[in-house]
N, C-alpha and C positions, 0 to 999 in steps of 0.2 A: 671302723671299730674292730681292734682286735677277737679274737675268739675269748680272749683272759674277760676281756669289760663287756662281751656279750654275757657273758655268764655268770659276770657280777650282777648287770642289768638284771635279768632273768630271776635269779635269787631276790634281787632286792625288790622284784615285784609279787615272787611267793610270800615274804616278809611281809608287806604292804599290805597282803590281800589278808594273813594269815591276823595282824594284828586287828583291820578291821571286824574280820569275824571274833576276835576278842573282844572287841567293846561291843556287837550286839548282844554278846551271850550275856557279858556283865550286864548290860542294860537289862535282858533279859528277868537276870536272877533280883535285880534291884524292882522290877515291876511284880515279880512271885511276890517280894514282901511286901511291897502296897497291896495286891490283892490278898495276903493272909492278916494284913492289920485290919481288911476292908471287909472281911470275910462277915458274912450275916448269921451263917451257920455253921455246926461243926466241919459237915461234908463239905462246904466250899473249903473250910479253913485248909481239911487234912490236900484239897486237890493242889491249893494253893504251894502247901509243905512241897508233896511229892514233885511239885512245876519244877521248884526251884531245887532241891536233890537233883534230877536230872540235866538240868541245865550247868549243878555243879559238874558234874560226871563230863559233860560235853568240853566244858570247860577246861576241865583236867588235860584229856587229851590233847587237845587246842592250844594250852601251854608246851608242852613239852613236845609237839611238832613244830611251833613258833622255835622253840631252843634248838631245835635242829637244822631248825632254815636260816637261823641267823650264824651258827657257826660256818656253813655251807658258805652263807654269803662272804665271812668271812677269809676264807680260803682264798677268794678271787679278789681281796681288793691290790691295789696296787705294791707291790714291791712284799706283799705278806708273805707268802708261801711258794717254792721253786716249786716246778711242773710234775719232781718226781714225789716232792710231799704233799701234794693236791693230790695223787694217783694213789699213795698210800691211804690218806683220810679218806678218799671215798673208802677202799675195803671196810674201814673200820667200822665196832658199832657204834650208837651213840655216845656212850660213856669215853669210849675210846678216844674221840674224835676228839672231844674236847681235852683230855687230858692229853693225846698227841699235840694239836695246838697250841699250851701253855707249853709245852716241855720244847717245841719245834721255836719258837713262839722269843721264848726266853732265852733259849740260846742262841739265836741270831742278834737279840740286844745285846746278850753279854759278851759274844765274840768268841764262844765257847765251842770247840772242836771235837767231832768225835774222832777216835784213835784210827780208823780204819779210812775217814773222809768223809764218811756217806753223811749224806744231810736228813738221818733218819732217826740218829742217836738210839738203835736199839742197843738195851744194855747199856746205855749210858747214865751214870748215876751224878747225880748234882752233886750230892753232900762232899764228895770226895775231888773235886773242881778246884785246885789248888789257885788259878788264880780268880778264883770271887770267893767275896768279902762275905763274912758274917748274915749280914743284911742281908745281903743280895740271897743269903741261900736261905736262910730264915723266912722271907718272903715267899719267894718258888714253894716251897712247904707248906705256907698260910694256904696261898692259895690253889695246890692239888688238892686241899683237905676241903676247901671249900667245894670243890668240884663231888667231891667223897661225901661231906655232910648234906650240903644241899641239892647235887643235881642227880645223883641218884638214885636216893628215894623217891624223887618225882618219878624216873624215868619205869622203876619197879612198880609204883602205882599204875601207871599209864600203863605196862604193858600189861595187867589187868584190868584196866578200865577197859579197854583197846580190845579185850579177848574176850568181853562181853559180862564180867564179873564186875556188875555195878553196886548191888546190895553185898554178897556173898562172895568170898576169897576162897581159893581152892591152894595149896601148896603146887609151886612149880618144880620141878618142869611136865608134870603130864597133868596136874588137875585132878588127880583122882583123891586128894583127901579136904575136906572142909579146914580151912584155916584163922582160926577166932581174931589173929594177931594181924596178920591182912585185912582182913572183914573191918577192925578198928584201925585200922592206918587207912583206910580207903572212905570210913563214915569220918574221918578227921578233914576231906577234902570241902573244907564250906567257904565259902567266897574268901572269907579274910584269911587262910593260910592259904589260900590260892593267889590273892592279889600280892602277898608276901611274895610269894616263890618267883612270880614275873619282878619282879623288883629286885630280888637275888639273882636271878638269872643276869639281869641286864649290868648290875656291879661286876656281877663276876666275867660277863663279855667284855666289859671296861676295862679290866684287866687286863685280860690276853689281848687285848682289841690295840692297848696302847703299847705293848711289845711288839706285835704282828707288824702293825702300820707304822711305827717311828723306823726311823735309819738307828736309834743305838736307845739306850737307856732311861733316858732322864724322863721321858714322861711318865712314865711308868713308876718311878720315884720319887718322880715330883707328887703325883696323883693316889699314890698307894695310900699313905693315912688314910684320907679321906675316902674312897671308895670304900675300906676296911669299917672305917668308923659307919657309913652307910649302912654297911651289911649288917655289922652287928646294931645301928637302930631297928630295921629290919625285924631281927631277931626279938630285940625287947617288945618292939611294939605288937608282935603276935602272942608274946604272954600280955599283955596289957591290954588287948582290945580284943573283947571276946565278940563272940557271933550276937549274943542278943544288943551290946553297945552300937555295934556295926547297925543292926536294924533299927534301934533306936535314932540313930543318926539319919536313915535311909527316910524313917517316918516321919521325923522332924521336919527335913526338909520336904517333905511332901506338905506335910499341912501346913507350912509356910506357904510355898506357892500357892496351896487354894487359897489363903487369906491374902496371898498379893495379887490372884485377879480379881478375886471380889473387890477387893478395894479402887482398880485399876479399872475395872469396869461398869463400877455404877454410870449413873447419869452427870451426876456430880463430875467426876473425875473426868468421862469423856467433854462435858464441857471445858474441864479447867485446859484439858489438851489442846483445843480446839482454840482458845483463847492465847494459848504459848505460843503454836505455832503462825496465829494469823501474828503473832504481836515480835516473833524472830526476822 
C-alpha cells in the first residue's frame, strides 16, 4: 500500500466513524420527541425540549467536521490531487479547502493551465479562460456559489457552537459583544435544516468529487443537471417541512409501531406464526 491509499484508508475510516456518530445523535434527537410527545408533565416536557436543543448543537458540529473529513479523504483518492496540492490543502482553512478543490478540481478536467505552470492556479480566474465554453464557466460559478451559500454559514455556526456559544452568540473575532443575529442563525439549527445541510454537503462533494476522480470532463457534465436540481429540492423542501411537520412524522411513526406490536404480539398472532412456520 502506497502512503497516498494509506491515507485515503485512514480518512475513510475518520468518515465511517464520523457518520456513524451522526446517525446516533439523529436517532438521538428523534427519541427527545417521543419523550416530549410522551411527556406527562410540563417539566418532563421542557427536559425533553432542552434533550433535544442540545443534541442539535452536538449535531451541528458533527456535520461540519463530517465536511471536513470527507474533502480530506478526498484529496487522497486516486489520480485527484498532485502531492504539491495535497500540501497546499492541508495549510488551508476549511472554507478554503473546498473551494481550492473545485477550482484545482476543475481545471484538471478542463485541461486549463496556469500561465506560470504551477498546479496551484493562484490568481487564476476562470471567467477569462478563453478556451472553455459558456457552460463550462457558468457551471464553475454555480457551484463556488454553492460552497458560498451553503458551506459557509454552516462552518460560521460551528465555529460558535465549537467555542461554546450554544444558546447565545457573541460577535467575532474576540466575543466581547452579544450578537441577536448569530444567537437566530444558531436557534435556526433544528434537526430538519440540519438534515438539509448533510444532503447539500454531499451534492456539492458530488460535484468536485466527479472532476477530482474522472481523467477529463464528461461526468461532471453528464451529472451536473441532476446534482443541481438535487440541491435546489434541498432548498425547497426546508421551506416546506417545518420542525413541528418533521415531529409530526417522527410521532406517527412511533405510534404505528406500538400499534404493530400489539397486534404482532397477542396470542392470536403468535399462534398464527407458529402455524406459518410449522406449515413452510
Amino acid at each position: 500500500m502506497t502512503e497516498k491509499e494509506m491515507h485515503y484508508k485512514y480518512h475513510q475510516e475518520n468518515v465511517l466513524a464520523i457518520e456513524e456518530g451522526l446517525g446516533f445523535v439523529m436517532g438521538n434527537i428523534r427519541g427527545g420527541i417521543v419523550q416530549e410527545h410522551l411527556a406527562k408533565s410540563t417539566e418532563e416536557r421542557k427536559r425533553a425540549k432542552r434533550y433535544v436543543l442540545i443534541q442539535s448543537r452536538i449535531l451541528s458540529g458533527l456535520i461540519v467536521s463530517w465536511s471536513e473529513e470527507i474533502i480530506k479523504r478526498l484529496f487522497y483518492e486516486p489520480n485527484a490531487f498532485s502531492v504539491i496540492q495535497i500540501q497546499k490543502l492541508h495549510e488551508l482553512n476549511l472554507q478554503q479547502k473546498w473551494e481550492f478543490s473545485l477550482k484545482a478540481a476543475f481545471c484538471k478536467a478542463y485541461n486549463v493551465r496556469n500561465s506560470n505552470g504551477t498546479p496551484l492556479f493562484n490568481g487564476l480566474d476562470i471567467e477569462n479562460q478563453s478556451n472553455l465554453g459558456r457552460t463550462a464557466k457558468d457551471r464553475f460559478k454555480h457551484a463556488m456559489n454553492l460552497i458560498n451559500d451553503e458551506l459557509l454559514p454552516a462552518i460560521n455556526i460551528r465555529n460558535k457552537v465549537q467555542h461554546g456559544e450554544w444558546i447565545k452568540a457573541f460577535n467575532p473575532p474576540d466575543s466581547l459583544s452579544f450578537s441577536p443575529d448569530l444567537t437566530g442563525e444558531i436557534n435556526k439549527e433544528n434537526i430538519v435544516a440540519l438534515q438539509t445541510k448533510i444532503n447539500q454537503f454531499q451534492a456539492i462533494y458530488q460535484l468536485i468529487h466527479d472532476l477530482a476522480a474522472g481523467n477529463n470532463a464528461s461526468t461532471f457534465e453528464r451529472d451536473f443537471d441532476r446534482n443541481y436540481k438535487r440541491i435546489e429540492s434541498n432548498r425547497h423542501l426546508l421551506r416546506i417541512r417545518t420542525v413541528d411537520k418533521y415531529k409530526q412524522e417522527i410521532i406517527g411513526r412511533y405510534e404505528r409501531g406500538i400499534i404493530w406490536k400489539r397486534q404482532n404480539q397477542s396470542p392470536l398472532s403468535c399462534f398464527n406464526r407458529m402455524i406459518t412456520q410449522i406449515l413452510q
